[in-house]
N, C-alpha and C positions, 0 to 999 in steps of 0.2 A: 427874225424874218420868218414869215409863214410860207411855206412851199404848197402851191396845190397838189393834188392828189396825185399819189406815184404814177405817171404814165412812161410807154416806152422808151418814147422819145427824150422823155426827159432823163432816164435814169440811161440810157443809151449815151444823152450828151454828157451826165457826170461822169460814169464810166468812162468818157473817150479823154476828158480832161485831164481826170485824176492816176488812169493804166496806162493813157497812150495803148492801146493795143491794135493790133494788126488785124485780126478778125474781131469782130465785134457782134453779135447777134442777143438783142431783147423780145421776148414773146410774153403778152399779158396772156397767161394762162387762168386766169381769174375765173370765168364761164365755167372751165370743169370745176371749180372747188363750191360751187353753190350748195349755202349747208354746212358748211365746214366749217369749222374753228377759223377766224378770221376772216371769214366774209363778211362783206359790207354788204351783200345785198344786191349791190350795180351791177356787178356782174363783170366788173372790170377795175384794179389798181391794188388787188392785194396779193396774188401771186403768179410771181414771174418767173421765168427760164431765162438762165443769162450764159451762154455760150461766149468763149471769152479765150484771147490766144494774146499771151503781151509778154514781150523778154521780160518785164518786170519780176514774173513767177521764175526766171530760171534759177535753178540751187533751192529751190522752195518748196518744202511740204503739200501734198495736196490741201492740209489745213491752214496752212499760211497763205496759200495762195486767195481761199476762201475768206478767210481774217481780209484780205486787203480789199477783194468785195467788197465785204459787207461793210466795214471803216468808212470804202469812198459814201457806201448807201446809209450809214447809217442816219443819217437827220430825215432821209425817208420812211425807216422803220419806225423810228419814232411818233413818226406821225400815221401810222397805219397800214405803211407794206407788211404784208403778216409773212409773208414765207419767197425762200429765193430758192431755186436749181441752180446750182452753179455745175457750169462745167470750164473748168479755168486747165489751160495747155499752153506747154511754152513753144515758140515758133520752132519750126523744125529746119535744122541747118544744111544749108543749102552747099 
C-alpha cells in the first residue's frame, strides 16, 4: 500500500491510533529546512515537530519513548519524512 506524502493530519491520525495520547500536537516544519538534507523542495512533508503526552511513555526512557514514535511513523519515513522532533511526556497525575 502506498501512503501519500507525510502530512499533519495524517501522521497526527496514526499517532492518535497507534499512542492514544492525551495531547497530541503535529507541526510540518518543512518551509524552515529548505536546502537541507531531506528536502523535497515543496516546502512541506519532510520535517515535522511531534508534541506528544500518552500513559503509554510511563516507566519509559526518553529513547523509548521516541523508538515508539518513530515504529508508529515508520512506513512514513520510508517513503520520505526525512527528520521528527519529538517531544514525548507522560500525563501528569492528577
Amino acid at each position: 500500500m502506498t501512503l501519500p506524502t507525510a502530512t499533519a493530519p495524517l501522521l497526527q491520525q496514526r499517532l492518535q491510533q497507534v499512542l492514544s495520547p492525551q495531547l497530541l500536537e503535529v507541526i510540518d516544519e518543512s518551509h524552515q529546512h529548505h536546502g537541507h538534507a531531506g528536502a523535497n523542495g515543496s516546502g512541506f512533508g519532510t520535517h515535522f515537530r511531534v508534541r506528544i503526552t500518552s500513559h503509554l511513555f510511563t516507566g519509559k526512557s526518553p529513547v523509548a519513548r521516541h523508538r515508539l514514535v518513530y515504529d508508529a511513523l515508520q512506513d512514513f519515513m520510508d517513503q520520505g519524512l526525512h527528520a521528527l522532533a519529538i517531544e514525548a511526556k507522560t500525563p501528569v497525575a492528577s
